[in-house]
mmCIF file as gemmi writes it, N, C-alpha and C atoms, coordinates in Angstrom:
data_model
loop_
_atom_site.group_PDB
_atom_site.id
_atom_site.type_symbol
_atom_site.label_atom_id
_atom_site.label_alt_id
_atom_site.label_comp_id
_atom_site.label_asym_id
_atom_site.label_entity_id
_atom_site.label_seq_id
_atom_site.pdbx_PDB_ins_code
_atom_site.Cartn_x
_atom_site.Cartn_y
_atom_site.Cartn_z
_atom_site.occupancy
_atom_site.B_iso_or_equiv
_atom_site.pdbx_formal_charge
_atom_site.auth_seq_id
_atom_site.auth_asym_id
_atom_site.pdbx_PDB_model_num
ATOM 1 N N . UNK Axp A 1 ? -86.937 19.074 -33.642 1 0 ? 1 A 1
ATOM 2 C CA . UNK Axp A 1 ? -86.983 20.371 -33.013 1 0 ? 1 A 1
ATOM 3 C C . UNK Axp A 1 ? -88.44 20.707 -32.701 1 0 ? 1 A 1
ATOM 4 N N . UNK Axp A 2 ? -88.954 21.558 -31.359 1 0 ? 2 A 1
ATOM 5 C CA . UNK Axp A 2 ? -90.091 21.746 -31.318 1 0 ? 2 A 1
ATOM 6 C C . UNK Axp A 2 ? -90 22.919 -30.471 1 0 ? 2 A 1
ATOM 7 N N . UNK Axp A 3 ? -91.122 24.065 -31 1 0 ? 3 A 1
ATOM 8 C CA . UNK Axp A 3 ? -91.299 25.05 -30.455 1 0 ? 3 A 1
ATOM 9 C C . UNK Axp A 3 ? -92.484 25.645 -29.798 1 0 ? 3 A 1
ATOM 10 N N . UNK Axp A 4 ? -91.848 26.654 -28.9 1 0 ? 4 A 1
ATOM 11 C CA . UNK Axp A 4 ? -93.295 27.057 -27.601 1 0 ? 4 A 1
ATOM 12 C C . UNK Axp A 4 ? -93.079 28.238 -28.061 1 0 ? 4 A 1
ATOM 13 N N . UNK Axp A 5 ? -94.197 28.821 -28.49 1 0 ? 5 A 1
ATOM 14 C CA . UNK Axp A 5 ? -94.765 29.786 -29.33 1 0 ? 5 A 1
ATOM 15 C C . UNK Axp A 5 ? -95.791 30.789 -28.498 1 0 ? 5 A 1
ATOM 16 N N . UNK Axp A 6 ? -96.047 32.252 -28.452 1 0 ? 6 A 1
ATOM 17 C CA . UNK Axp A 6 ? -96.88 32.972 -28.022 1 0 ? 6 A 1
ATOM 18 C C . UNK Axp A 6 ? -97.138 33.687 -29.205 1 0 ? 6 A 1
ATOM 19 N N . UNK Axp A 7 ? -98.615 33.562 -28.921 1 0 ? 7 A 1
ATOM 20 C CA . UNK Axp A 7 ? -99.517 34.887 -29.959 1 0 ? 7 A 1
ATOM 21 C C . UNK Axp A 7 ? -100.344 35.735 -29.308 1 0 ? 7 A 1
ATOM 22 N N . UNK Axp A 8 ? -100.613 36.942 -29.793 1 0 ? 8 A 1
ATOM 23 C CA . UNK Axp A 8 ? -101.153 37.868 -29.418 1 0 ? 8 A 1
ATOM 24 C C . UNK Axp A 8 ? -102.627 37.931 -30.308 1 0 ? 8 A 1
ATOM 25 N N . UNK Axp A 9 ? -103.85 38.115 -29.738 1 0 ? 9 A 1
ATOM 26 C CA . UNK Axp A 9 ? -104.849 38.492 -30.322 1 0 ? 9 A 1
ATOM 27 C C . UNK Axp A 9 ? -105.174 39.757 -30.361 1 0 ? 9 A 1
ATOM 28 N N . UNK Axp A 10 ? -106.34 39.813 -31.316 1 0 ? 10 A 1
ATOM 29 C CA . UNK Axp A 10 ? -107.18 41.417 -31.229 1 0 ? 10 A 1
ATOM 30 C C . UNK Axp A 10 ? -106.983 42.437 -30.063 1 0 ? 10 A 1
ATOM 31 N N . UNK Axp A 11 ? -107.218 41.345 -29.06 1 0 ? 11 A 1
ATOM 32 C CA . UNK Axp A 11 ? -108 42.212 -28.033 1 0 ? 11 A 1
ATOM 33 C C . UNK Axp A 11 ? -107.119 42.325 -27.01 1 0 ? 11 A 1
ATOM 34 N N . UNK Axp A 12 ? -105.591 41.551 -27.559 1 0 ? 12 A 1
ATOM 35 C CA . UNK Axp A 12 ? -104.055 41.716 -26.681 1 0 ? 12 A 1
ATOM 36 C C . UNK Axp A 12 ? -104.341 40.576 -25.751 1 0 ? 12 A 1
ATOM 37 N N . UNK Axp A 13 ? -105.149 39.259 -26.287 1 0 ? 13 A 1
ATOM 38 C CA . UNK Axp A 13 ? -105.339 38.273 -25.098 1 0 ? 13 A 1
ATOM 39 C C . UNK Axp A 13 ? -103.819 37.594 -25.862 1 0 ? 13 A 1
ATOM 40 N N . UNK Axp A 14 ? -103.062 36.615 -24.854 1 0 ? 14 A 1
ATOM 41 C CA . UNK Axp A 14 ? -101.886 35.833 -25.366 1 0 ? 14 A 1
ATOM 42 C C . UNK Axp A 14 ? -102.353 34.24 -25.184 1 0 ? 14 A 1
ATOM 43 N N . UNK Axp A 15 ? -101.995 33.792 -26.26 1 0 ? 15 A 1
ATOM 44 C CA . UNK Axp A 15 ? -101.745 32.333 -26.797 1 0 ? 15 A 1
ATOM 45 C C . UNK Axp A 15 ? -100.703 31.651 -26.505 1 0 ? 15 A 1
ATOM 46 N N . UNK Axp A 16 ? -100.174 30.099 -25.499 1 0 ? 16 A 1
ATOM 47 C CA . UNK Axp A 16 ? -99.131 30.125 -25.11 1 0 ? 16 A 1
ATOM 48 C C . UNK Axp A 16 ? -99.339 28.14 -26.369 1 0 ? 16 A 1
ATOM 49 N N . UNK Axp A 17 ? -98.584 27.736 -27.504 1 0 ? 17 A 1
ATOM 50 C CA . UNK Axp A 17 ? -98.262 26.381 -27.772 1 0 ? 17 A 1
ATOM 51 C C . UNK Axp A 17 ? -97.118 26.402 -28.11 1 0 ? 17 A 1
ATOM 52 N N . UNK Axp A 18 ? -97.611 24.543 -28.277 1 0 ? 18 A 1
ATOM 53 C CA . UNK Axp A 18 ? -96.28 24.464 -29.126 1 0 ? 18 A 1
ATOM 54 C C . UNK Axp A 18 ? -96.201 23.595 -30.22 1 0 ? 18 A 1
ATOM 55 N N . UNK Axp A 19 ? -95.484 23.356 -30.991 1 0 ? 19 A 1
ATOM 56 C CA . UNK Axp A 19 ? -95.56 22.506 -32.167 1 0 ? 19 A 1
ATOM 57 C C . UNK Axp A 19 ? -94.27 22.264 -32.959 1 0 ? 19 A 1
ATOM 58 N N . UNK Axp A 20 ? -94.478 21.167 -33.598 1 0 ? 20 A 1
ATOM 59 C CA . UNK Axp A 20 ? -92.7 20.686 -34.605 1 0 ? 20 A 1
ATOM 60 C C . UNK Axp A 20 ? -92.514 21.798 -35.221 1 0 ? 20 A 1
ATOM 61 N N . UNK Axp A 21 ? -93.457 22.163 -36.032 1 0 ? 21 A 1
ATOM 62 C CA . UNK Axp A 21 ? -93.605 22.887 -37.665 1 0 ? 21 A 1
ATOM 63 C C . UNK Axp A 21 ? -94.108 24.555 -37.254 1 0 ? 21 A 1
ATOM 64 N N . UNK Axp A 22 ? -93.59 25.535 -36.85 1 0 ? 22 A 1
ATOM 65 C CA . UNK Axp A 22 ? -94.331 26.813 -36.23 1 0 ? 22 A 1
ATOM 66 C C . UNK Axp A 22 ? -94.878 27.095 -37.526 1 0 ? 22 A 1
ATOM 67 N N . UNK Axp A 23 ? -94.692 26.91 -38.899 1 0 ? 23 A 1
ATOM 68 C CA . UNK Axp A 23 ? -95.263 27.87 -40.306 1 0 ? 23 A 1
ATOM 69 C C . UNK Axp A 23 ? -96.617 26.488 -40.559 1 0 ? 23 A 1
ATOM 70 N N . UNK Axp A 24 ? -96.443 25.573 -40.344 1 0 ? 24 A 1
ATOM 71 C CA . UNK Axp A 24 ? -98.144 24.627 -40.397 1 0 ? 24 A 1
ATOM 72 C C . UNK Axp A 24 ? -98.736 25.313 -39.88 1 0 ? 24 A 1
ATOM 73 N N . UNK Axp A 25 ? -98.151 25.549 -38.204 1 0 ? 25 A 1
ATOM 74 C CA . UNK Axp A 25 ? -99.297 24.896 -36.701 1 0 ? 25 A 1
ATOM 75 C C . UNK Axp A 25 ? -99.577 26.84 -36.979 1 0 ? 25 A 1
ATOM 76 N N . UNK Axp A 26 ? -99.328 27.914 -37.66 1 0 ? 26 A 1
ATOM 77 C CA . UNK Axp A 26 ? -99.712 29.143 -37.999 1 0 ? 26 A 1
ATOM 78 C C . UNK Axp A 26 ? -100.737 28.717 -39.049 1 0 ? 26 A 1
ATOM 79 N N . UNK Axp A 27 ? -100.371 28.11 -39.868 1 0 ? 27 A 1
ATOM 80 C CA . UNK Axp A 27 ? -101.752 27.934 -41.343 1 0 ? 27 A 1
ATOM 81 C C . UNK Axp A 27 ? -102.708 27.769 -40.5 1 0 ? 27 A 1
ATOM 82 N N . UNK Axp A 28 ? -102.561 26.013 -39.782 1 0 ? 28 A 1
ATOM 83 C CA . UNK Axp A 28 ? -103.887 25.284 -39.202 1 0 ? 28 A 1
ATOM 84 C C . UNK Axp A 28 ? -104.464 26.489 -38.041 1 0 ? 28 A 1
ATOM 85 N N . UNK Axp A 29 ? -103.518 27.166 -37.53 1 0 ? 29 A 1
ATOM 86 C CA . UNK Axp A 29 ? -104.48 28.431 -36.272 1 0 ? 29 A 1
ATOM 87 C C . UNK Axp A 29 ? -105.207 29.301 -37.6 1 0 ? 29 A 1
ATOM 88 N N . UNK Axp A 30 ? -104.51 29.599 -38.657 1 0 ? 30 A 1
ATOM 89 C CA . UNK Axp A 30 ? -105.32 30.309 -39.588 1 0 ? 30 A 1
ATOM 90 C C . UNK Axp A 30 ? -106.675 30.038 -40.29 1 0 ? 30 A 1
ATOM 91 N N . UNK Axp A 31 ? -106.918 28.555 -40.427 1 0 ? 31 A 1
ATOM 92 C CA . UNK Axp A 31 ? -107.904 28.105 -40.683 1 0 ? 31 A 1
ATOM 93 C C . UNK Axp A 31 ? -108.792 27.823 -39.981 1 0 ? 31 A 1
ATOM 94 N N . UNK Axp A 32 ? -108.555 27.86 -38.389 1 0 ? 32 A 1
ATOM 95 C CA . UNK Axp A 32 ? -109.893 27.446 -37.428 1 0 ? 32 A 1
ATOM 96 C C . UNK Axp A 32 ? -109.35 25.833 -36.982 1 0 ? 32 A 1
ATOM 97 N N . UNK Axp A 33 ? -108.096 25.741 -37.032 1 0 ? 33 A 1
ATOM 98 C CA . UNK Axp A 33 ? -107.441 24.154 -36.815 1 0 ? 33 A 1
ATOM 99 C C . UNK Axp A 33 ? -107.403 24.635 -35.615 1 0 ? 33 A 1
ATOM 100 N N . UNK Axp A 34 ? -107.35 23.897 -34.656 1 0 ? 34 A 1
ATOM 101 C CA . UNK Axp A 34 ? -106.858 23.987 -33.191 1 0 ? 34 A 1
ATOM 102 C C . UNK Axp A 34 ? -107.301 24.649 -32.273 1 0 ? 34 A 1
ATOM 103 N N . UNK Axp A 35 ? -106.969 25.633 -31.356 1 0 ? 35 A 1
ATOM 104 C CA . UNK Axp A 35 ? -107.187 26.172 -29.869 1 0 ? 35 A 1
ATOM 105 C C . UNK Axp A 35 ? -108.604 26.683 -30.115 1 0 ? 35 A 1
ATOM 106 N N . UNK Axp A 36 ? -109.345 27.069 -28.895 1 0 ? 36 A 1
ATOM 107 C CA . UNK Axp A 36 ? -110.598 27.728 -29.563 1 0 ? 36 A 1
ATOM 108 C C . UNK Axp A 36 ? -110.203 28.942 -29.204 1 0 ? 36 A 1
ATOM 109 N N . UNK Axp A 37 ? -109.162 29.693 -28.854 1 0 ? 37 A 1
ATOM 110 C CA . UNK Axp A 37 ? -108.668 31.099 -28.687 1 0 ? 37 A 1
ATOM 111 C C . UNK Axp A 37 ? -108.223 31.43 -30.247 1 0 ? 37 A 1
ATOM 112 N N . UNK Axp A 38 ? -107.526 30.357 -30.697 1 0 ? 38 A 1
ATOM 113 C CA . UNK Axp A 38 ? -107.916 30.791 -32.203 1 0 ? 38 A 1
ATOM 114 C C . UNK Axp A 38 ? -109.051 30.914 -33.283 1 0 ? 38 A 1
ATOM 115 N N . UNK Axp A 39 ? -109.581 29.82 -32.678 1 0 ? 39 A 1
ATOM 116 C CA . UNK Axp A 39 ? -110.855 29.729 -33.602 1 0 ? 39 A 1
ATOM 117 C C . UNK Axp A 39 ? -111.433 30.998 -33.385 1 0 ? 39 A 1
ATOM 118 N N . UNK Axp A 40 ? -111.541 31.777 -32.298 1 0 ? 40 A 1
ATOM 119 C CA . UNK Axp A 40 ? -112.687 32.951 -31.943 1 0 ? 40 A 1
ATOM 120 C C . UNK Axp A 40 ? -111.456 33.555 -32.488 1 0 ? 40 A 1
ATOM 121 N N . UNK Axp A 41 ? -110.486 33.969 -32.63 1 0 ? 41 A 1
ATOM 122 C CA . UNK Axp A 41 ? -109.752 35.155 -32.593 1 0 ? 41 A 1
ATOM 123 C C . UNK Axp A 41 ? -108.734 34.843 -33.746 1 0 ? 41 A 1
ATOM 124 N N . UNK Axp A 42 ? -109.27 35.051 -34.901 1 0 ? 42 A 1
ATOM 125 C CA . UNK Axp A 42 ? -108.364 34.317 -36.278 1 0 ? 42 A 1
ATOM 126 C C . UNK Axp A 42 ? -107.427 35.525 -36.417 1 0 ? 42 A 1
ATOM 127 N N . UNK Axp A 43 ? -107.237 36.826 -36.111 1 0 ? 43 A 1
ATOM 128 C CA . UNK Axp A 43 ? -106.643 38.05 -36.125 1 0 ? 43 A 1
ATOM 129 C C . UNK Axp A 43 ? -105.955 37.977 -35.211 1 0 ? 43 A 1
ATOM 130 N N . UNK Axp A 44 ? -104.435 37.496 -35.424 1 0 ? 44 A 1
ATOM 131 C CA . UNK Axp A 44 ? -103.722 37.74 -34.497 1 0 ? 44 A 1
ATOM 132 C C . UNK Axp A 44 ? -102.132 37.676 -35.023 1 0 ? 44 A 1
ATOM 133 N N . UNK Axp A 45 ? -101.128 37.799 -34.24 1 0 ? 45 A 1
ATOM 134 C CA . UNK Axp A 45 ? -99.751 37.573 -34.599 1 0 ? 45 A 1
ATOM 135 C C . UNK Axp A 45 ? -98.943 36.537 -33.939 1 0 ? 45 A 1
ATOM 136 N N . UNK Axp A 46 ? -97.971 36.394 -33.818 1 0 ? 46 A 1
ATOM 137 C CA . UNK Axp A 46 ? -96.997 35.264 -33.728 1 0 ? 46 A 1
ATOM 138 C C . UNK Axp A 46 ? -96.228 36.701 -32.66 1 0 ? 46 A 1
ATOM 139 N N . UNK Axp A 47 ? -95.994 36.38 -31.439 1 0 ? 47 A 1
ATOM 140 C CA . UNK Axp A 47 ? -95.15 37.215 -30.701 1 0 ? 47 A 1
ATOM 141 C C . UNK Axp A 47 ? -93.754 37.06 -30.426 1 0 ? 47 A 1
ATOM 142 N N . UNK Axp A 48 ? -93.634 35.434 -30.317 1 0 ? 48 A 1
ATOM 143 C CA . UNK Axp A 48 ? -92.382 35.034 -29.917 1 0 ? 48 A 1
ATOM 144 C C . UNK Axp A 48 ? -92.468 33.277 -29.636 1 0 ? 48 A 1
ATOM 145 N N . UNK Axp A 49 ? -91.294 33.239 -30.642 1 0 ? 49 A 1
ATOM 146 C CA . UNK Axp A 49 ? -90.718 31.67 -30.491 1 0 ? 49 A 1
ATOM 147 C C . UNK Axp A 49 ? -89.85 31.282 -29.925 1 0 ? 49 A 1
ATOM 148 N N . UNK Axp A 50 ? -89.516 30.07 -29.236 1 0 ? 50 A 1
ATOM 149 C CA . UNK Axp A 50 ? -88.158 29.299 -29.097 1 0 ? 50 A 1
ATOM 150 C C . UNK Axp A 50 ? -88.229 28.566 -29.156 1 0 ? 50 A 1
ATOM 151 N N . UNK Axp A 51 ? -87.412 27.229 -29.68 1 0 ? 51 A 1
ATOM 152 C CA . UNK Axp A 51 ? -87.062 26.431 -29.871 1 0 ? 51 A 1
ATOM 153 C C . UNK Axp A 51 ? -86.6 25.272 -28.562 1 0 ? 51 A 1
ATOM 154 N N . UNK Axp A 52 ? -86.923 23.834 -28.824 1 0 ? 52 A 1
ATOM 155 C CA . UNK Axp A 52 ? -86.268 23.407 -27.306 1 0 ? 52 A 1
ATOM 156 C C . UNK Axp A 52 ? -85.865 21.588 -28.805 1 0 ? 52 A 1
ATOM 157 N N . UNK Axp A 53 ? -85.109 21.355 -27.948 1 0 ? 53 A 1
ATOM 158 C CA . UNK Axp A 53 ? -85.236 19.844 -28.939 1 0 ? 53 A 1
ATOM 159 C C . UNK Axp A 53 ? -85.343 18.525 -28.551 1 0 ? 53 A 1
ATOM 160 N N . UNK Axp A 54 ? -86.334 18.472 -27.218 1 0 ? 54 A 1
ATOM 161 C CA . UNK Axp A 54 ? -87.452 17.347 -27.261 1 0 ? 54 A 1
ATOM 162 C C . UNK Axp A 54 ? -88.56 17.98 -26.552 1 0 ? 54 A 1
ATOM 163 N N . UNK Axp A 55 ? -90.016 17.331 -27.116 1 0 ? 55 A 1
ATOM 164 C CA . UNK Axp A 55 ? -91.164 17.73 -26.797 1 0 ? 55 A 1
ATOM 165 C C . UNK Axp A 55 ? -91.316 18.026 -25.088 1 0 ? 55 A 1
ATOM 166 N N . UNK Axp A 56 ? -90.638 17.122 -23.953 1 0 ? 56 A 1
ATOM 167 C CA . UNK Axp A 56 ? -90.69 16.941 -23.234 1 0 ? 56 A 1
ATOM 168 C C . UNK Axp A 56 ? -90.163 18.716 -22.917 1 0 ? 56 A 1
ATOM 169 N N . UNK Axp A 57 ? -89.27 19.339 -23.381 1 0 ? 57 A 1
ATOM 170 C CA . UNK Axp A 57 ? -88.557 20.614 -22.735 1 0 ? 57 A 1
ATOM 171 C C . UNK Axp A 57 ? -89.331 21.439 -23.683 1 0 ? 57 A 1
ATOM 172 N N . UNK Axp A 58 ? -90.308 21.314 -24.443 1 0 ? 58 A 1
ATOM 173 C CA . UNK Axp A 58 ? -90.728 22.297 -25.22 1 0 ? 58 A 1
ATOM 174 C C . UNK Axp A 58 ? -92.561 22.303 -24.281 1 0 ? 58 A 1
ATOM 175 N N . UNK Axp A 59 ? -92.945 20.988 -23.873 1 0 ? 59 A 1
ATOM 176 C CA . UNK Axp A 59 ? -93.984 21.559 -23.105 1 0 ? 59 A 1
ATOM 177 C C . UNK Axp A 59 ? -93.828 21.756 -21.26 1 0 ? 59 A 1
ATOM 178 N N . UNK Axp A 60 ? -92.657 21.523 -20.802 1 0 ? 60 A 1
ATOM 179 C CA . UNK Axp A 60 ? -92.467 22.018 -19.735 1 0 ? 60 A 1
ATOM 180 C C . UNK Axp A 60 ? -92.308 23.446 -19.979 1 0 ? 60 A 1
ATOM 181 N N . UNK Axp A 61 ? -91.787 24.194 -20.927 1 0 ? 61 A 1
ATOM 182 C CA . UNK Axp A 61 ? -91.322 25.121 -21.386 1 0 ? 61 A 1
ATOM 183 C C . UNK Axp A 61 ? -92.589 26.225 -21.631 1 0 ? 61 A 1
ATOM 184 N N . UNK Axp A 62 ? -94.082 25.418 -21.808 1 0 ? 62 A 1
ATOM 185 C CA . UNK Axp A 62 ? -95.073 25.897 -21.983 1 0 ? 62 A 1
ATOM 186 C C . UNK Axp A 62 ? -95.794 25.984 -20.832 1 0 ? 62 A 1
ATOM 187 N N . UNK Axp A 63 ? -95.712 25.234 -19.99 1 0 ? 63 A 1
ATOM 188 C CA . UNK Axp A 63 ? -96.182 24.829 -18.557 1 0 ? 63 A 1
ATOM 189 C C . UNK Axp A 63 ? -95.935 26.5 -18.04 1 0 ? 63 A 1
ATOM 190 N N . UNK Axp A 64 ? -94.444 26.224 -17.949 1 0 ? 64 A 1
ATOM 191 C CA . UNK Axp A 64 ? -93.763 27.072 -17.093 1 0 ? 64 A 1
ATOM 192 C C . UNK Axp A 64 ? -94.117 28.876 -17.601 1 0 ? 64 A 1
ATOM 193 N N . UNK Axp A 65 ? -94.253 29.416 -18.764 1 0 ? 65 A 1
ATOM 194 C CA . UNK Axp A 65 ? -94.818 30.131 -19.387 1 0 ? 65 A 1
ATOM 195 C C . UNK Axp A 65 ? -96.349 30.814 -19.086 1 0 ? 65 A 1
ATOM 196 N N . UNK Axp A 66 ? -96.928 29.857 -19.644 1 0 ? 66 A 1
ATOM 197 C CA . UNK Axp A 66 ? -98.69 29.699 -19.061 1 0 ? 66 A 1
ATOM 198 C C . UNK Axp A 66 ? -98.506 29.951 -17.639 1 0 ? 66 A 1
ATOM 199 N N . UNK Axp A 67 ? -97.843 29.82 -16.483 1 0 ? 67 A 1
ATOM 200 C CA . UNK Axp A 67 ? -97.896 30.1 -15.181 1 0 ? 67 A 1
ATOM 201 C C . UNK Axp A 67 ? -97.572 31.49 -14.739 1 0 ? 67 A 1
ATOM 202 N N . UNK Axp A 68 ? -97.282 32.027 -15.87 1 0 ? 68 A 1
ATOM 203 C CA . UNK Axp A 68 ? -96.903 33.652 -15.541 1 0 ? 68 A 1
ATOM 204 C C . UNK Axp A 68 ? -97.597 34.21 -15.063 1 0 ? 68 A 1
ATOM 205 N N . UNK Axp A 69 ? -97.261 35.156 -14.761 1 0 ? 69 A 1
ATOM 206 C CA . UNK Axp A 69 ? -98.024 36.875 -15.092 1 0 ? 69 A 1
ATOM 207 C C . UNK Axp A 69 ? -97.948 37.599 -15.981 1 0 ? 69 A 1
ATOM 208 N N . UNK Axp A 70 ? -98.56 38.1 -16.689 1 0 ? 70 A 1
ATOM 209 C CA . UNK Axp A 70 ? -98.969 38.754 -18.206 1 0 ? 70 A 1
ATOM 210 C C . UNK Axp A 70 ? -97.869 39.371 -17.95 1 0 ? 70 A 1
ATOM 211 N N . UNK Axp A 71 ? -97.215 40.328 -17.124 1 0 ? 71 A 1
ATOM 212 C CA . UNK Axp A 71 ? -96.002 40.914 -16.791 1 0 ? 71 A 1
ATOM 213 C C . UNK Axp A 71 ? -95.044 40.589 -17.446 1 0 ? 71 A 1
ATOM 214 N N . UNK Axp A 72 ? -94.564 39.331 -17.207 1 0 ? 72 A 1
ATOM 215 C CA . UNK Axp A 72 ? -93.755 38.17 -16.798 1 0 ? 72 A 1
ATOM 216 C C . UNK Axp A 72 ? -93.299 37.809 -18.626 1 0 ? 72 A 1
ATOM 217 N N . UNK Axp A 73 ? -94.701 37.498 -19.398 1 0 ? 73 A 1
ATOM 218 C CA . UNK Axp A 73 ? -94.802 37.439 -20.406 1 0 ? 73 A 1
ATOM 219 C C . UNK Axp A 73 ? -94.29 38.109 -21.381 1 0 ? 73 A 1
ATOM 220 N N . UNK Axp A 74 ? -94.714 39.323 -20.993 1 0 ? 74 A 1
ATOM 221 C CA . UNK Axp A 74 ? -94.464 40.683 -21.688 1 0 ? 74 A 1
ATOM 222 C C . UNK Axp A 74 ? -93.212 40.834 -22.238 1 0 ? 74 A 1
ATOM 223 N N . UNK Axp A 75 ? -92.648 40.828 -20.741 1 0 ? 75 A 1
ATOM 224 C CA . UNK Axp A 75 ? -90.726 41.109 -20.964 1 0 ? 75 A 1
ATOM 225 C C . UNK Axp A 75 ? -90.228 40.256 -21.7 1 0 ? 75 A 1
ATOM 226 N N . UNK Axp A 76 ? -90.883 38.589 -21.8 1 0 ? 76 A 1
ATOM 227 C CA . UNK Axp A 76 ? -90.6 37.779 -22.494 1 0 ? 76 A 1
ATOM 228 C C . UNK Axp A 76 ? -90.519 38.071 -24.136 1 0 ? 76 A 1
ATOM 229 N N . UNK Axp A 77 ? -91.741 38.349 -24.315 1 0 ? 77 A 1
ATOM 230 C CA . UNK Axp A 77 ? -92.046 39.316 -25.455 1 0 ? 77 A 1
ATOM 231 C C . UNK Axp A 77 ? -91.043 40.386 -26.028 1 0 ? 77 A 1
ATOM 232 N N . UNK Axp A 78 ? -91.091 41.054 -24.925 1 0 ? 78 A 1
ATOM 233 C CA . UNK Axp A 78 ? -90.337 42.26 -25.356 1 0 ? 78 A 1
ATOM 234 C C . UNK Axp A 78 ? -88.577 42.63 -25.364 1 0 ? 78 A 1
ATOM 235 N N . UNK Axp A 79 ? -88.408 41.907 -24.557 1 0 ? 79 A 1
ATOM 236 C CA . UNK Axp A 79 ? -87.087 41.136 -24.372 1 0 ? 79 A 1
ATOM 237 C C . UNK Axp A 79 ? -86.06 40.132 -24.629 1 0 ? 79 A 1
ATOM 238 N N . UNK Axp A 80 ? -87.226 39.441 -24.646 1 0 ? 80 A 1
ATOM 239 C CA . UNK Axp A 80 ? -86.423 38.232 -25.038 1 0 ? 80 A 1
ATOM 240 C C . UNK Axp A 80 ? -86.168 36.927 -24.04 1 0 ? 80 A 1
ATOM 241 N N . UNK Axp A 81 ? -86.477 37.43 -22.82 1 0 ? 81 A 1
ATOM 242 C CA . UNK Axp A 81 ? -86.379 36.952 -21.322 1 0 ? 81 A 1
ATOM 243 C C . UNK Axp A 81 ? -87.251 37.617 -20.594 1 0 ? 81 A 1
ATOM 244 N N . UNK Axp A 82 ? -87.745 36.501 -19.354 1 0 ? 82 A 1
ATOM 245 C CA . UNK Axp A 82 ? -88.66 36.899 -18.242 1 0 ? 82 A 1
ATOM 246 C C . UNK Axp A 82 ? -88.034 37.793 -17.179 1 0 ? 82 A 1
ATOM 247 N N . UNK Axp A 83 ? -88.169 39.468 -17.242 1 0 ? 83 A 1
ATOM 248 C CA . UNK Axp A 83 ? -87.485 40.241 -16.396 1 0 ? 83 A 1
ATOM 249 C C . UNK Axp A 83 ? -88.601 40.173 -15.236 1 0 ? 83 A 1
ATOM 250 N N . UNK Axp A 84 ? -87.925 40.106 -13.92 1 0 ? 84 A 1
ATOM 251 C CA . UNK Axp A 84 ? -89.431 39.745 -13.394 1 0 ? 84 A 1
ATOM 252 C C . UNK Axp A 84 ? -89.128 41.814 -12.22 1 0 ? 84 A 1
């Protein structure tokens, strides 16, 4: 199983990965492991997960995400789905 994950920082910037393990790939962003949006911005939350079950649909899944509009995102966020 692998999931495409958004986080929210301080300053309301969004984080779009993905990873097998979402409670690791949260430690390692906690420690300064990985993105440098984490590294600068260790204060942040976990906004929204899903699940896909091969890597291949979990980073198209991120592709497709990352191409938004913060808009786009949002509803994702807030919804649950991209209301456009």
């Amino acid at each position: 199983m692998y999931y495409t994950y958004i986080l929210r920082g301080p300053k309301n910037h969004l984080y779009v990965g993905i990873t097998q393990n979402i409670e690791e790939r949260i430690k390692r962003h906690q420690n300064g492991d990985g993105a440098e949006f984490t590294k600068r911005n260790n204060t942040y939350e976990i906004v929204h997960a899903e699940s896909s079950s091969t890597l291949l649909e979990a980073r198209r899944r991120e592709s497709q995400i990352k191409g938004w509009r913060r808009e786009k995102k949002e509803n994702l966020i807030r919804f649950g789905k991209p209301i456009i």
